[in-house]
ZAMAR-824349 format. One record per residue: chain; x, y, z of N, C-alpha, C in turn; residue number from 1. Coordinates in steps of 0.05 Angstrom, whole numbers, plus 5000, padded with zeros to 4 digits. Layout:
REM residues N
kette;n_x;n_y;n_z;ca_x;ca_y;ca_z;c_x;c_y;c_z;nr
A;X;Y;Z;X;Y;Z;X;Y;Z;NUM
...
END
This chain:
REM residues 271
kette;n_x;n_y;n_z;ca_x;ca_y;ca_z;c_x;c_y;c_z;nr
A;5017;4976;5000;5000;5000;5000;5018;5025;5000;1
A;5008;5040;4982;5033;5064;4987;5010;5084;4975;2
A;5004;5104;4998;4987;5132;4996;4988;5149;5019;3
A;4971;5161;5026;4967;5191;5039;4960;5182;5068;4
A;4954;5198;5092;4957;5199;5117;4949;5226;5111;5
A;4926;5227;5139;4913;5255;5151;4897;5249;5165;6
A;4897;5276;5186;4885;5282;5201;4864;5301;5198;7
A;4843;5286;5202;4819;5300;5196;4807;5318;5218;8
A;4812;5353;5209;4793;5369;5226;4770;5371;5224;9
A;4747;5363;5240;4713;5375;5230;4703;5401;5252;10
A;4694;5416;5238;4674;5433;5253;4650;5441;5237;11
A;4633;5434;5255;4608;5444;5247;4592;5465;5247;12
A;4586;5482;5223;4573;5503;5225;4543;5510;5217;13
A;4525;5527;5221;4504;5531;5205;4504;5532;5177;14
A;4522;5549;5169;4524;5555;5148;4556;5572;5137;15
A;4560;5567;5109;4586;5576;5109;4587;5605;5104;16
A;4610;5609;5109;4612;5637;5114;4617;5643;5089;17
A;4609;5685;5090;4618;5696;5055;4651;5700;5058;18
A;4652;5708;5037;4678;5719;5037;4688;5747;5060;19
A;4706;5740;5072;4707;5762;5098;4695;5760;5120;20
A;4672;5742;5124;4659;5745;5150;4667;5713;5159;21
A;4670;5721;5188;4670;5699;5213;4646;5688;5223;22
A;4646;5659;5228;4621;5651;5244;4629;5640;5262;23
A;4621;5632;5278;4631;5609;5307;4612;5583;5298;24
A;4626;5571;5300;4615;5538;5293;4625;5519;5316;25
A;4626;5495;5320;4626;5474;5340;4649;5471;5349;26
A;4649;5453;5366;4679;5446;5379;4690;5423;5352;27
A;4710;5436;5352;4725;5422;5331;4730;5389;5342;28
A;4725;5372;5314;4724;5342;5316;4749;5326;5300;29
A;4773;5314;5313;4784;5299;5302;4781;5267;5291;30
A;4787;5265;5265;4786;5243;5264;4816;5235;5246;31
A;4821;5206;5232;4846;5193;5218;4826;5191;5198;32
A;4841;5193;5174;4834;5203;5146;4858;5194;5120;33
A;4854;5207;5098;4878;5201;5082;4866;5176;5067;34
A;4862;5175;5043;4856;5159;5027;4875;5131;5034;35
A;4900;5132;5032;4921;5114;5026;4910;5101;5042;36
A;4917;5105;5084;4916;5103;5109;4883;5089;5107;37
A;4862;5099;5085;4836;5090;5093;4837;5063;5082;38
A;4848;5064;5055;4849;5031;5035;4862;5016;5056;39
A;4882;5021;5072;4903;5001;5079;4895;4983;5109;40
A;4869;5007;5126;4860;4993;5145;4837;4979;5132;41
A;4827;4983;5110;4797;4975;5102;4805;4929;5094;42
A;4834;4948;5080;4844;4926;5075;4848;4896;5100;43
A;4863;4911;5116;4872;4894;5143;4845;4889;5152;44
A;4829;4904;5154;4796;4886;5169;4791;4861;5156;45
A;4799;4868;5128;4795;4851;5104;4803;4817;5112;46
A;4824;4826;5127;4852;4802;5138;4869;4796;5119;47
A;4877;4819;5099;4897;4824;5085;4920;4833;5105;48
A;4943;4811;5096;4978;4830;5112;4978;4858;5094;49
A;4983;4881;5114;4983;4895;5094;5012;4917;5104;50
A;5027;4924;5084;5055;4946;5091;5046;4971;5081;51
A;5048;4995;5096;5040;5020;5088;5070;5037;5095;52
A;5069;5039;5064;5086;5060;5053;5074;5096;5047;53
A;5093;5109;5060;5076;5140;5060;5091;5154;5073;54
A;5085;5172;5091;5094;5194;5109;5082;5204;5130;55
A;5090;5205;5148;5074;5217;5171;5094;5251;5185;56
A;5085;5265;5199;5096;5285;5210;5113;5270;5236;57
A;5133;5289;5248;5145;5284;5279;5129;5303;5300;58
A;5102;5298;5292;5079;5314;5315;5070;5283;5331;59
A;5055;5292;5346;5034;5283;5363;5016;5262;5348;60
A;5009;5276;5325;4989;5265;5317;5000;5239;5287;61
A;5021;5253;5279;5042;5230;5268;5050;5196;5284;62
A;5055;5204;5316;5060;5190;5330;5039;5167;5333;63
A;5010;5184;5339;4995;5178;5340;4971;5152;5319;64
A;4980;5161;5292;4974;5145;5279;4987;5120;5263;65
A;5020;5124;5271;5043;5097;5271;5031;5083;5287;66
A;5023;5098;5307;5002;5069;5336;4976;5058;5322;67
A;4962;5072;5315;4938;5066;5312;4942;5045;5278;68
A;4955;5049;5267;4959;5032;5239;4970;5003;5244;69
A;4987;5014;5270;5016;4980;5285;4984;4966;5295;70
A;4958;4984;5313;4940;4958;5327;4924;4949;5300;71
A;4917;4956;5281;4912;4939;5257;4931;4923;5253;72
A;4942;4915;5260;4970;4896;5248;4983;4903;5220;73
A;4978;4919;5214;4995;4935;5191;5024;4937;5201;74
A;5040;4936;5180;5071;4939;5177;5073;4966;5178;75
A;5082;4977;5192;5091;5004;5190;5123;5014;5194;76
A;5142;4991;5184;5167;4994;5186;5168;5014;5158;77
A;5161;5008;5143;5166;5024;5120;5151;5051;5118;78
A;5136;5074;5141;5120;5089;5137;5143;5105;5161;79
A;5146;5127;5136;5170;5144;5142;5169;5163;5170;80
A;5173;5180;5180;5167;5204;5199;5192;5221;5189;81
A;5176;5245;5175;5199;5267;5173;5185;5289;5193;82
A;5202;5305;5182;5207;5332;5194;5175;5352;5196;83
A;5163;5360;5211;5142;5374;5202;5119;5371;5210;84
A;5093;5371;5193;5065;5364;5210;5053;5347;5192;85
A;5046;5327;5202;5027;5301;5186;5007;5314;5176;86
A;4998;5302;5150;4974;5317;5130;4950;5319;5150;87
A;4931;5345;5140;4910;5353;5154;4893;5362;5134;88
A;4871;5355;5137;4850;5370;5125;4825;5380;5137;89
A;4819;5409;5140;4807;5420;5151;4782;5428;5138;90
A;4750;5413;5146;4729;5405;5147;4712;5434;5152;91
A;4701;5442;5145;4678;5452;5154;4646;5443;5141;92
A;4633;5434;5169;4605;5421;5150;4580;5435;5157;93
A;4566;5447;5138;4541;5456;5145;4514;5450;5155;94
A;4496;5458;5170;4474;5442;5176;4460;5429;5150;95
A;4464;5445;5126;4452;5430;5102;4456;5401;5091;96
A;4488;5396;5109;4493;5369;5093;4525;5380;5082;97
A;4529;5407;5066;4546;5411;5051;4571;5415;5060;98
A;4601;5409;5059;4621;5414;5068;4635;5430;5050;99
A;4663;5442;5060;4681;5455;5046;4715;5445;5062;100
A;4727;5437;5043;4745;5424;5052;4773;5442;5038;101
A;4794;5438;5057;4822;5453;5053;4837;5433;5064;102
A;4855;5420;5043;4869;5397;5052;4910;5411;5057;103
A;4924;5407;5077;4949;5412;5080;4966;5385;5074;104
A;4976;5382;5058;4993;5351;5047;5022;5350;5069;105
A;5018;5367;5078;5041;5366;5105;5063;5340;5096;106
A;5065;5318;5110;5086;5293;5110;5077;5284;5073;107
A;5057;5286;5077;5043;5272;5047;5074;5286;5026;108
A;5078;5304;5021;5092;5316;4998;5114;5306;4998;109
A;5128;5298;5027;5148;5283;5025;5156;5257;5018;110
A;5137;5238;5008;5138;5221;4992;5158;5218;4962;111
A;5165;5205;4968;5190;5214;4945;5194;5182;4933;112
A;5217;5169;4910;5221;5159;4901;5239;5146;4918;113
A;5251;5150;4929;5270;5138;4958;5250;5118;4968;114
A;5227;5130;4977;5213;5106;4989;5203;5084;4979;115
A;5213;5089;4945;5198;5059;4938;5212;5040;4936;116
A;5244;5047;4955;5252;5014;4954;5241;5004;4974;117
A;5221;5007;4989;5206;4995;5005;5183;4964;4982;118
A;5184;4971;4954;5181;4946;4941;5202;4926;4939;119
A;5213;4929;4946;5244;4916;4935;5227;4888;4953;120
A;5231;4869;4936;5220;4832;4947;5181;4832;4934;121
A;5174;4844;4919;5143;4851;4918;5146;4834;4893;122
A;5133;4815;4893;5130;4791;4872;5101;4783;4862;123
A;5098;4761;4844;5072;4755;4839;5056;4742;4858;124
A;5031;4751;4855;5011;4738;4884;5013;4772;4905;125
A;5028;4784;4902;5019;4808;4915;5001;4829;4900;126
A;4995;4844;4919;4979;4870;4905;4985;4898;4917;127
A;4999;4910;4899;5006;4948;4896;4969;4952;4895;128
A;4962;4974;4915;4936;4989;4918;4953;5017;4920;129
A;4948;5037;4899;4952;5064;4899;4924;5077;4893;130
A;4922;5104;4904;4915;5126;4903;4934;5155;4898;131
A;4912;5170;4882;4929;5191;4875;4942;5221;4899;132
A;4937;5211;4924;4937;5242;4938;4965;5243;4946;133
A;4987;5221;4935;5017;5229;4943;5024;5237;4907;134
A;5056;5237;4905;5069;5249;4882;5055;5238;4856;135
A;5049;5244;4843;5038;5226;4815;5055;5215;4797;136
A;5083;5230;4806;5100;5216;4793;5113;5187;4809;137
A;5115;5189;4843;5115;5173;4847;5098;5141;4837;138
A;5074;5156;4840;5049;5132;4836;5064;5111;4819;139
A;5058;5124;4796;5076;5121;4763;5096;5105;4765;140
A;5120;5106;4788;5142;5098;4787;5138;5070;4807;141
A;5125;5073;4824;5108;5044;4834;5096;5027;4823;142
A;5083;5038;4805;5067;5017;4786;5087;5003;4769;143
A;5095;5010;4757;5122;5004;4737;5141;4992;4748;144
A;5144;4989;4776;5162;4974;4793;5144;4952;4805;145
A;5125;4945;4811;5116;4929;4817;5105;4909;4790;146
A;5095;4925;4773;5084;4903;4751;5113;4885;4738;147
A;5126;4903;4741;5158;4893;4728;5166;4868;4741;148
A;5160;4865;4771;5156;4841;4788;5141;4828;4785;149
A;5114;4829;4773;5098;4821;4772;5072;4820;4789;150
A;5069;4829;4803;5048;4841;4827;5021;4848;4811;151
A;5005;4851;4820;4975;4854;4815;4978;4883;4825;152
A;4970;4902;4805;4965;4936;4816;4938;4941;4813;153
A;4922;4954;4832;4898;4961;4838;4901;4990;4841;154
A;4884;5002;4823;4895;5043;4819;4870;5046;4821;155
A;4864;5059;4847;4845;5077;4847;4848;5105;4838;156
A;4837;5120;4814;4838;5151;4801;4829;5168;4824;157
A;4833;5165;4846;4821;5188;4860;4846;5197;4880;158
A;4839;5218;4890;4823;5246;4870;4838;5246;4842;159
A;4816;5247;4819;4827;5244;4790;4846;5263;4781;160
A;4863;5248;4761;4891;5258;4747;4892;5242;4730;161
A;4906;5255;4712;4903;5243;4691;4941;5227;4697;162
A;4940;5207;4685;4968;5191;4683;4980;5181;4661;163
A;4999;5171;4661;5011;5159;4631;4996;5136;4622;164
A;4991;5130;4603;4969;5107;4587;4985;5082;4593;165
A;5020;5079;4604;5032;5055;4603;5024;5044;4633;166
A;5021;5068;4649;5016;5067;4674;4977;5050;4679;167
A;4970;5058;4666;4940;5049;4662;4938;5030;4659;168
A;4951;5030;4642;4950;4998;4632;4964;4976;4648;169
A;4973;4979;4666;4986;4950;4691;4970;4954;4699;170
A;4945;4974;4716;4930;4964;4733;4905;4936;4722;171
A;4896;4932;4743;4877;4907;4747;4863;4898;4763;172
A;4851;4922;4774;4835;4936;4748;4846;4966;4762;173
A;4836;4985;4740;4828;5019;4749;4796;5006;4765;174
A;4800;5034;4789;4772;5031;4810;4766;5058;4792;175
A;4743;5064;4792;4729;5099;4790;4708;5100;4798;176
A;4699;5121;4812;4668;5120;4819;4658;5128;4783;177
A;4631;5141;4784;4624;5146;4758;4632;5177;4752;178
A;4642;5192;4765;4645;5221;4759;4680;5223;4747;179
A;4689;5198;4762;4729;5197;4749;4723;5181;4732;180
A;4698;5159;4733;4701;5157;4697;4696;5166;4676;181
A;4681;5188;4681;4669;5205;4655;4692;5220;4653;182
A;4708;5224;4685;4741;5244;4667;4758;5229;4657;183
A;4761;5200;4662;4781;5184;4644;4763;5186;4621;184
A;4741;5182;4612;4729;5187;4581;4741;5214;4570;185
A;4730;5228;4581;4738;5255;4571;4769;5271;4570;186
A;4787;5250;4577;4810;5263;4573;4823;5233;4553;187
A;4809;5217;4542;4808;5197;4525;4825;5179;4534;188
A;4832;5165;4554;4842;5141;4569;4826;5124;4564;189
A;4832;5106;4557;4812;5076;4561;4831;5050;4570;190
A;4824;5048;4601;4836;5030;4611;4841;4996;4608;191
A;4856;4984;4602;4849;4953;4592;4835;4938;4609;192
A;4827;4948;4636;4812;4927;4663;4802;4954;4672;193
A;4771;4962;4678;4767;4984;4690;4737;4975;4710;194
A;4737;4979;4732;4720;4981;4756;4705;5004;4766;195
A;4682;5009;4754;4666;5032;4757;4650;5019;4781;196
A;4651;5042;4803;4635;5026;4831;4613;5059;4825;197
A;4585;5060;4826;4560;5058;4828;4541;5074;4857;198
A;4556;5073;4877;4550;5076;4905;4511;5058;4900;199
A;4499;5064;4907;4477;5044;4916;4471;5032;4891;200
A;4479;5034;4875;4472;5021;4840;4500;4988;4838;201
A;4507;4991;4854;4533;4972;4851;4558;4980;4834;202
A;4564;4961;4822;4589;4968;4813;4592;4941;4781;203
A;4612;4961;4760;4608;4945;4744;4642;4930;4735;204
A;4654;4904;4728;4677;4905;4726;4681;4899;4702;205
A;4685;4916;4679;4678;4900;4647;4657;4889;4646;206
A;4645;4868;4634;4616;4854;4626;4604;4840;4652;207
A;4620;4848;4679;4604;4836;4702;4599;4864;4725;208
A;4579;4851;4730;4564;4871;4748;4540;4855;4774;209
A;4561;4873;4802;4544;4864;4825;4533;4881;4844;210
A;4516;4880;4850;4497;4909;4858;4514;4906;4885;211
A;4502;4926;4902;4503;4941;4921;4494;4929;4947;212
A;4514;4921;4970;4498;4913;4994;4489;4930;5007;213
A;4459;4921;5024;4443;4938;5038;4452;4946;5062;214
A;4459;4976;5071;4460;4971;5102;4444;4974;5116;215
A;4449;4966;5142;4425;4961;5160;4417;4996;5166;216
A;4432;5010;5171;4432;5046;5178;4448;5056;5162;217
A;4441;5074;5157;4466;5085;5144;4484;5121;5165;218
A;4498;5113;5178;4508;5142;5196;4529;5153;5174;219
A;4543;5155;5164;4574;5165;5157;4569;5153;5134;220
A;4572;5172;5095;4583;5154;5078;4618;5163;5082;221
A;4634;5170;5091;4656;5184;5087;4667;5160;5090;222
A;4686;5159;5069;4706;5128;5074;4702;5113;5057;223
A;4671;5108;5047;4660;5077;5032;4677;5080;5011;224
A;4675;5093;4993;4695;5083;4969;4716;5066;4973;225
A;4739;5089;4996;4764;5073;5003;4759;5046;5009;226
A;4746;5043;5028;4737;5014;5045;4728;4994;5022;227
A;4715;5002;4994;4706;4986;4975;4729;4979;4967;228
A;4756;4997;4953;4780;4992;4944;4799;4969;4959;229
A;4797;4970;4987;4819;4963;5011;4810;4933;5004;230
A;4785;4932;5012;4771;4905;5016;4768;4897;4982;231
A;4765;4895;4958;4777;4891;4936;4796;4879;4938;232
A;4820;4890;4946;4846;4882;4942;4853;4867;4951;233
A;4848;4869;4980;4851;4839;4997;4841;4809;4991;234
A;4814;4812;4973;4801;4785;4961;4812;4775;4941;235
A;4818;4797;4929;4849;4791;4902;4870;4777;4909;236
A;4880;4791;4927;4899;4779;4948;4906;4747;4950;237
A;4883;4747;4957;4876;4721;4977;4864;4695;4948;238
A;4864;4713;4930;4861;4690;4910;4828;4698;4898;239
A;4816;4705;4905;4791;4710;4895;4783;4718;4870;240
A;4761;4712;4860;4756;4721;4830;4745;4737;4824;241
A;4748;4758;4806;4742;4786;4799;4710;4783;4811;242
A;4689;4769;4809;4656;4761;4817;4664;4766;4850;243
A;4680;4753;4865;4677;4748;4888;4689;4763;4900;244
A;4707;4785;4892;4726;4803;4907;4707;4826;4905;245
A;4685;4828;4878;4665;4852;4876;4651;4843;4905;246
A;4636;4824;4907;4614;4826;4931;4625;4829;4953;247
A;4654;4814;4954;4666;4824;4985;4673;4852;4994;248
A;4673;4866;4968;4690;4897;4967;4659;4908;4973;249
A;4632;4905;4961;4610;4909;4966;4598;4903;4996;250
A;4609;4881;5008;4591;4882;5032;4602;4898;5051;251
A;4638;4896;5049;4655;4915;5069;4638;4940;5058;252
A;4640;4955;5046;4634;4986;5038;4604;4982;5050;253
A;4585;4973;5049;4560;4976;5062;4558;4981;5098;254
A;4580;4955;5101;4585;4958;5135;4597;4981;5141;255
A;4618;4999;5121;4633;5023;5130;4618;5046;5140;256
A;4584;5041;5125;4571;5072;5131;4559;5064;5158;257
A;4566;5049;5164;4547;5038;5195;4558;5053;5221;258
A;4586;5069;5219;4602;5068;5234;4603;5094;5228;259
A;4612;5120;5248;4616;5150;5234;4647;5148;5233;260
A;4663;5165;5210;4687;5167;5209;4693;5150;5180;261
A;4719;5164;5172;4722;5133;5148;4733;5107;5159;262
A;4742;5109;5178;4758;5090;5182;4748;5077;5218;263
A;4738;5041;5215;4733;5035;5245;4749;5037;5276;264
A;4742;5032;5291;4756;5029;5319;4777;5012;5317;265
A;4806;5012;5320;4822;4987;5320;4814;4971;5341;266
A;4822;4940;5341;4810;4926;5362;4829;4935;5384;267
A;4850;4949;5383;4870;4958;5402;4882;4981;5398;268
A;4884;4993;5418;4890;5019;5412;4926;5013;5423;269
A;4944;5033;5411;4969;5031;5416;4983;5008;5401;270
A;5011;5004;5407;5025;4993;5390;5027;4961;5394;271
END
């Protein structure tokens, strides 16, 4: 797994403010965030081994989430701590429903090409899961190092960018909801394995298609995508067939909205 880490600020307001004016909104709400950090625990629930490659800050809250990734049983030998403040993204949500988000890539930027000898031994029967919120050139340079091994790459387009067509083409599949696939249409990519997930419509993988599990409540969608990706990859993993890694990636993502936050309670907190 090699992606992003953050710390998610929420505060809740009535309404957003205009330009220039102040409001007072709620006591500010932390949560763990970061696309990469969300696939890689969605994954481990999954009971996928999973190594997370990334960056974290030498704050508190850097510290804080090397712990919380080690009680998933995630590898976190390879998840760097530099200098600085772990990614943050600062939330504001309105009583309407609507948010406005300002993301700081803090540790995230420091992701570099250095860290990807952290593939070095990554062979066939494994699986590279990227997302786009670290370097894109890194991404690029992972993929191409892992397929070269032979590994199974799983590329989620989000948040969408456009990438090199050689790069596209190792994954297996591309994930997109339907709004990154109308931008891979429209910037004319056409992926050789592509996974359009649907949110309550299901999801389609080339000529197969498996709807959507029901959840029992729905509190929180924040996370489901990732959690659809994580849990994907792990069924892949584990040997599963494109049919059966869809419904598993489908029932995890149903259980994700049951819970508020993207990401669940570790069964242990600390290292």
């Amino acid at each position: 797994m090699l992606g992003s880490l953050n710390v998610d600020v929420v505060v809740r307001v009535q309404r957003h403010p205009a330009p220039g004016e102040t409001l007072t909104g709620g006591d500010p709400e932390t949560a763990f965030g970061g696309k990469g950090a969300n696939q890689a625990v969605a994954a481990a629930v999954a009971g996928a081994r999973v190594r997370m490659i990334g960056a974290v800050g030498d704050d508190a809250e850097g510290a804080a989430y090397r712990d919380r990734l080690a009680a998933f049983r995630i590898d976190v030998t390879r998840l760097r701590t530099v200098p600085g403040p772990t990614g943050r993204a600062f939330i504001a949500v309105a009583d309407d429903g609507e948010n406005t988000i300002i993301v700081s890539p803090g540790a995230n930027a420091a992701v570099g090409d250095d860290d990807l000898a952290a593939l070095d031994g990554i062979a066939a029967g494994d699986v590279l899961l990227l997302q786009l919120e670290v370097d894109l050139g890194v991404v690029a340079e992972a993929a191409r190092r892992a397929g070269a091994a032979g590994a199974r790459i799983v590329l989620n387009v989000a948040p969408f960018a456009e990438l090199p067509a050689d790069v596209l083409a190792l994954a297996d599949p591309v994930v997109a909801n339907e709004s990154e696939a109308a931008l891979l249409r429209a910037s004319g990519a056409a992926p050789r394995s592509l996974l359009v997930t649907r949110g309550e419509h299901g999801s389609e993988w080339g000529a197969r298609s498996v709807p959507a599990d029901r959840a029992a409540r729905v509190v929180d969608t924040t996370g489901a995508g990732d959690t659809y990706c994580g849990a994907l990859a792990a069924a892949l993993a584990a040997g599963s067939d494109p049919d059966q890694a869809m419904r598993a990636a489908a029932v995890a993502g149903a259980r994700s909205v049951e819970h508020e936050g993207a990401q669940p309670e570790p069964p242990v907190l600390g290292g």
